[in-house]
Steps between C-alpha positions, in 0.01 A plus 500: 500500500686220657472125422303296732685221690243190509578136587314232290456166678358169265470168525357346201281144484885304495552593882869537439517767708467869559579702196637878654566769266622888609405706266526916460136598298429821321229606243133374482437322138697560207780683659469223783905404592601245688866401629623187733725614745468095667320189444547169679282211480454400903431089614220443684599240756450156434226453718276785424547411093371139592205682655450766256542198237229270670253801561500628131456113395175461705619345811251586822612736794373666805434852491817485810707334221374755267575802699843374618579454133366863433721637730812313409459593140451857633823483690696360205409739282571814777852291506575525175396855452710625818846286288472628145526862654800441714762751406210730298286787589169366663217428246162682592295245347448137454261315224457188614361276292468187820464131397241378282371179690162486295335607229212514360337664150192677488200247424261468204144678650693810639631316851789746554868334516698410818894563570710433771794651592703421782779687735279814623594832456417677780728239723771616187444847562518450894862313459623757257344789596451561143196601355405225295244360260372136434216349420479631122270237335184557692389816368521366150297198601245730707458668171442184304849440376716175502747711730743381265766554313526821657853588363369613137491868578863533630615264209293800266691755646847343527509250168237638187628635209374771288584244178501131630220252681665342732430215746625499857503136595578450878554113604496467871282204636221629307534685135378794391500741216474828401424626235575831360423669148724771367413795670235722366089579478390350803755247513453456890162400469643198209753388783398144594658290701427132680618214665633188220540244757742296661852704525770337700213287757474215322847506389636539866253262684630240226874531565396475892294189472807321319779666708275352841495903593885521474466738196273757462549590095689465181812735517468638129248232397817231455367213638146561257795542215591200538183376454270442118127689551207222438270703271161337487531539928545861426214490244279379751579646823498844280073421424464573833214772567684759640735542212177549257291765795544868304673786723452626749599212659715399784635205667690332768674165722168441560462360113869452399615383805598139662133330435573612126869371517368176629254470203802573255751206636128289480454569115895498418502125662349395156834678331746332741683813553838538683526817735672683266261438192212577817665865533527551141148457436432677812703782352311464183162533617616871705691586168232414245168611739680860478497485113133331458390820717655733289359354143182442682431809668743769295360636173836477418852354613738799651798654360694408832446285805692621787503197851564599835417268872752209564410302177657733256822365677391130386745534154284166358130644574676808322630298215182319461299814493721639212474200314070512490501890476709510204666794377367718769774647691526313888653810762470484869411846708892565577571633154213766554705556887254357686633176690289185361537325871372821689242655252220366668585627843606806365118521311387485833739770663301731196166381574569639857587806383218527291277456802682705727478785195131418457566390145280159396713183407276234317368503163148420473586300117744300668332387850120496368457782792168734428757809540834590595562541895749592716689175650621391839418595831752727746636398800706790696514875514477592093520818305 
C-alpha cells in the first residue's frame, strides 16, 4: 500500500506563524510511520498577527471583522500549503489544525467546553482543491473532553517504549505533556497527558513589551541568561490555581497571556528587577511549572523527557530544565527522527489521516472525553 501524502498546517497560541509540514504516512498504530519530505514555518503578515494577537487577548470585533479575519487566516494557510509542495507530488490531504483565538475548559456542573479555531477549512479546501480536515477539537469537547492536548495518541505511536516512561514535553505558547508508560497491559489507557502552563507566551510577550514590539523572543534564551531568576516570585506566581487543578486539564492566552504578564512586572516591581533578571524568572516559572506537574501529577518521575515546539530551541529554558530534573536524561524529538519544530503540524497531518481512515484520534484519559471519537470535520471530495 502506498504512503499517504498529507499537509499539516499549525499555528500554536505564540502566533509566530504558520507551521507547514509534508509528510508521506503509512500504518495505523504501532506500525504507524511517518517521514518529512518539507517543513517551513510561514509569517503571517504583520497586520493580520496584530489582529489575531488582539482577538485571542479579548479585544471586541464585529462579526465583519470576524469573518474577514476568518477568511484571511483561511487564505494564509491555503498559501502555505500550495508552497511547501512546490517541486513534490500533490498531497491528497490536509489536517489543519486553524488558529486557536479562544479557549475555553469544560465547567464544573457539566457545562460542556468551548474552542475556537480560526482559518476555515472548507475556504482551505476550495483554494487547494485538497480535501482537507479542520476543526479537530470540537468533537472531543461535544463528547465532554477538554479538546486538548490532542497530540498524545500520535506521540504513543511514534515515541513509547516497550522499557522506558517517557515524557513528551512540547513548549510552544502554551505547554503540554505527555505522558507515556513503558508499553504493555493496557498501557494506552495509563497514557495521560495535559497542559503545564505558560510555554514560550509569557516569555515572548515579555521580550516584546521591553523591545517596544521590535523583538518578538529570546534567540536561544540569551538575553534571560544573562539574567539571575528571583525565586520567592517564582514561588508565588507557581501557587497559582491552575498549576494545583488535577488532569485532565487544559489551558490557554486567555490565562497566561498579557493580563497575566502585566500582573508579573506588578509583583516583580517589589524585586526591582532588570529585563534580563524579568526573563529569567519568566523562564523559571515555564521551566519549573513543567517539573511541579510532573512530581505532582506523575506517580513517578520518567526515565526520559524528550521537548519538541519552538522552546526546546531556547538552550537556557533547556539548561534550566536539566538542572531541576536532575539526572533524567533531557532529548528533543530529532534524535527519535521526528523534527522538534514540525512535530506538532506533522501530529496533525496524522490526525487527518486518522479521520480520513475512520480511525479515532483522542484519548478519553487524556482529554476527560466520555469516549474516544473520530476528530475533525471534511471539507472536499474524500475517500
Amino acid at each position: 500500500m502506498q504512503p499517504t501524502r498529507v499537509i499539516g498546517l499549525m499555528s500554536g497560541t505564540s502566533v509566530d506563524g504558520i507551521d507547514t509540514a509534508l509528510v508521506e504516512i503509512s500504518g495505523r498504530d504501532l506500525d504507524l510511520k511517518v517521514e518529512l519530505l518539507a517543513g517551513e514555518t510561514y509569517p503571517y503578515p504583520p497586520k493580520l498577527r496584530e489582529k489575531i494577537l488582539d482577538l485571542g487577548a479579548g479585544s471586541a470585533v464585529s462579526m465583519l471583522e470576524l469573518a474577514a479575519i476568518d477568511d484571511a487566516i483561511a487564505h494564509a494557510f491555503a498559501e502555505a500549503a500550495q508552497n511547501i509542495q512546490a517541486g513534490y507530488k500533490a498531497a491528497t490531504l490536509i489536517g489543519s489544525h486553524g488558529q486557536t483565538v479562544y479557549h475555553r475548559p469544560p465547567q464544573t456542573g457539566g457545562e460542556l467546553g468551548y474552542s475556537c479555531q480560526l482559518g476555515r477549512g472548507d475556504l482551505i479546501a476550495h483554494l487547494t482543491n485538497i480535501t482537507t480536515i479542520s476543526n479537530f477539537r470540537t468533537a472531543d469537547i461535544a463528547v465532554s473532553g477538554h479538546g486538548a492536548p490532542l497530540v498524545p495518541k500520535v506521540d504513543a505511536y511514534l515515541l513509547s517504549h516497550p522499557h522506558e516512561d517517557r515524557c513528551v514535553q512540547n513548549i510552544g505558547g502554551i505547554g503540554n505533556v505527555t505522558y507515556l508508560p513503558a508499553r504493555g497491559d493496557h498501557w494506552l489507557s495509563q497514557i495521560r497527558g495535559w497542559d503545564t502552563g505558560p510555554g514560550n507566551s509569557l516569555l515572548d510577550l515579555a521580550v516584546e513589551h521591553f523591545t517596544n514590539g521590535a523583538k518578538t523572543y529570546d534567540e536561544n534564551g540569551d538575553w534571560a541568561a544573562s539574567g539571575t531568576p528571583c525565586d520567592p516570585l517564582v514561588e508565588q506566581w507557581l501557587s497559582q490555581e491552575y498549576f494545583h487543578l488535577p488532569p485532565p486539564k487544559s489551558t490557554g492566552r486567555e490565562l497566561f497571556g498579557i493580563n497575566y504578564l502585566h500582573h508579573c512586572l506588578q509583583d516583580a516591581q517589589a524585586y526591582e528587577l532588570n529585563p534580563a533578571d524579568f526573563l529569567a524568572t519568566i523562564t523559571e516559572l515555564t521551566a519549573a511549572s513543567i517539573v511541579h506537574s510532573y512530581d505532582t501529577f506523575l506517580t513517578r518521575r520518567p526515565h526520559k523527557v524528550i521537548l519538541c515546539g519552538g522552546g526546546s530551541r531556547n538552550i537556557y529554558l533547556k539548561n534550566r530544565l536539566e538542572l531541576l530534573l536532575g539526572k533524567i536524561l533531557i532529548v528533543t524529538t530529532d534524535e527519535f527522527g521526528l523534527s522538534a519544530a514540525f512535530k506538532e503540524a506533522i501530529a496533525f497531518a496524522v490526525l487527518a489521516y486518522w479521520r480520513n481512515m475512520g480511525i479515532t484520534g483522542n484519548l478519553p484519559a487524556v482529554t476527560g472525553a466520555s469516549h474516544d471519537v473520530l476528530l475533525g470535520e471534511i471539507h472536499g471530495n474524500h475517500s
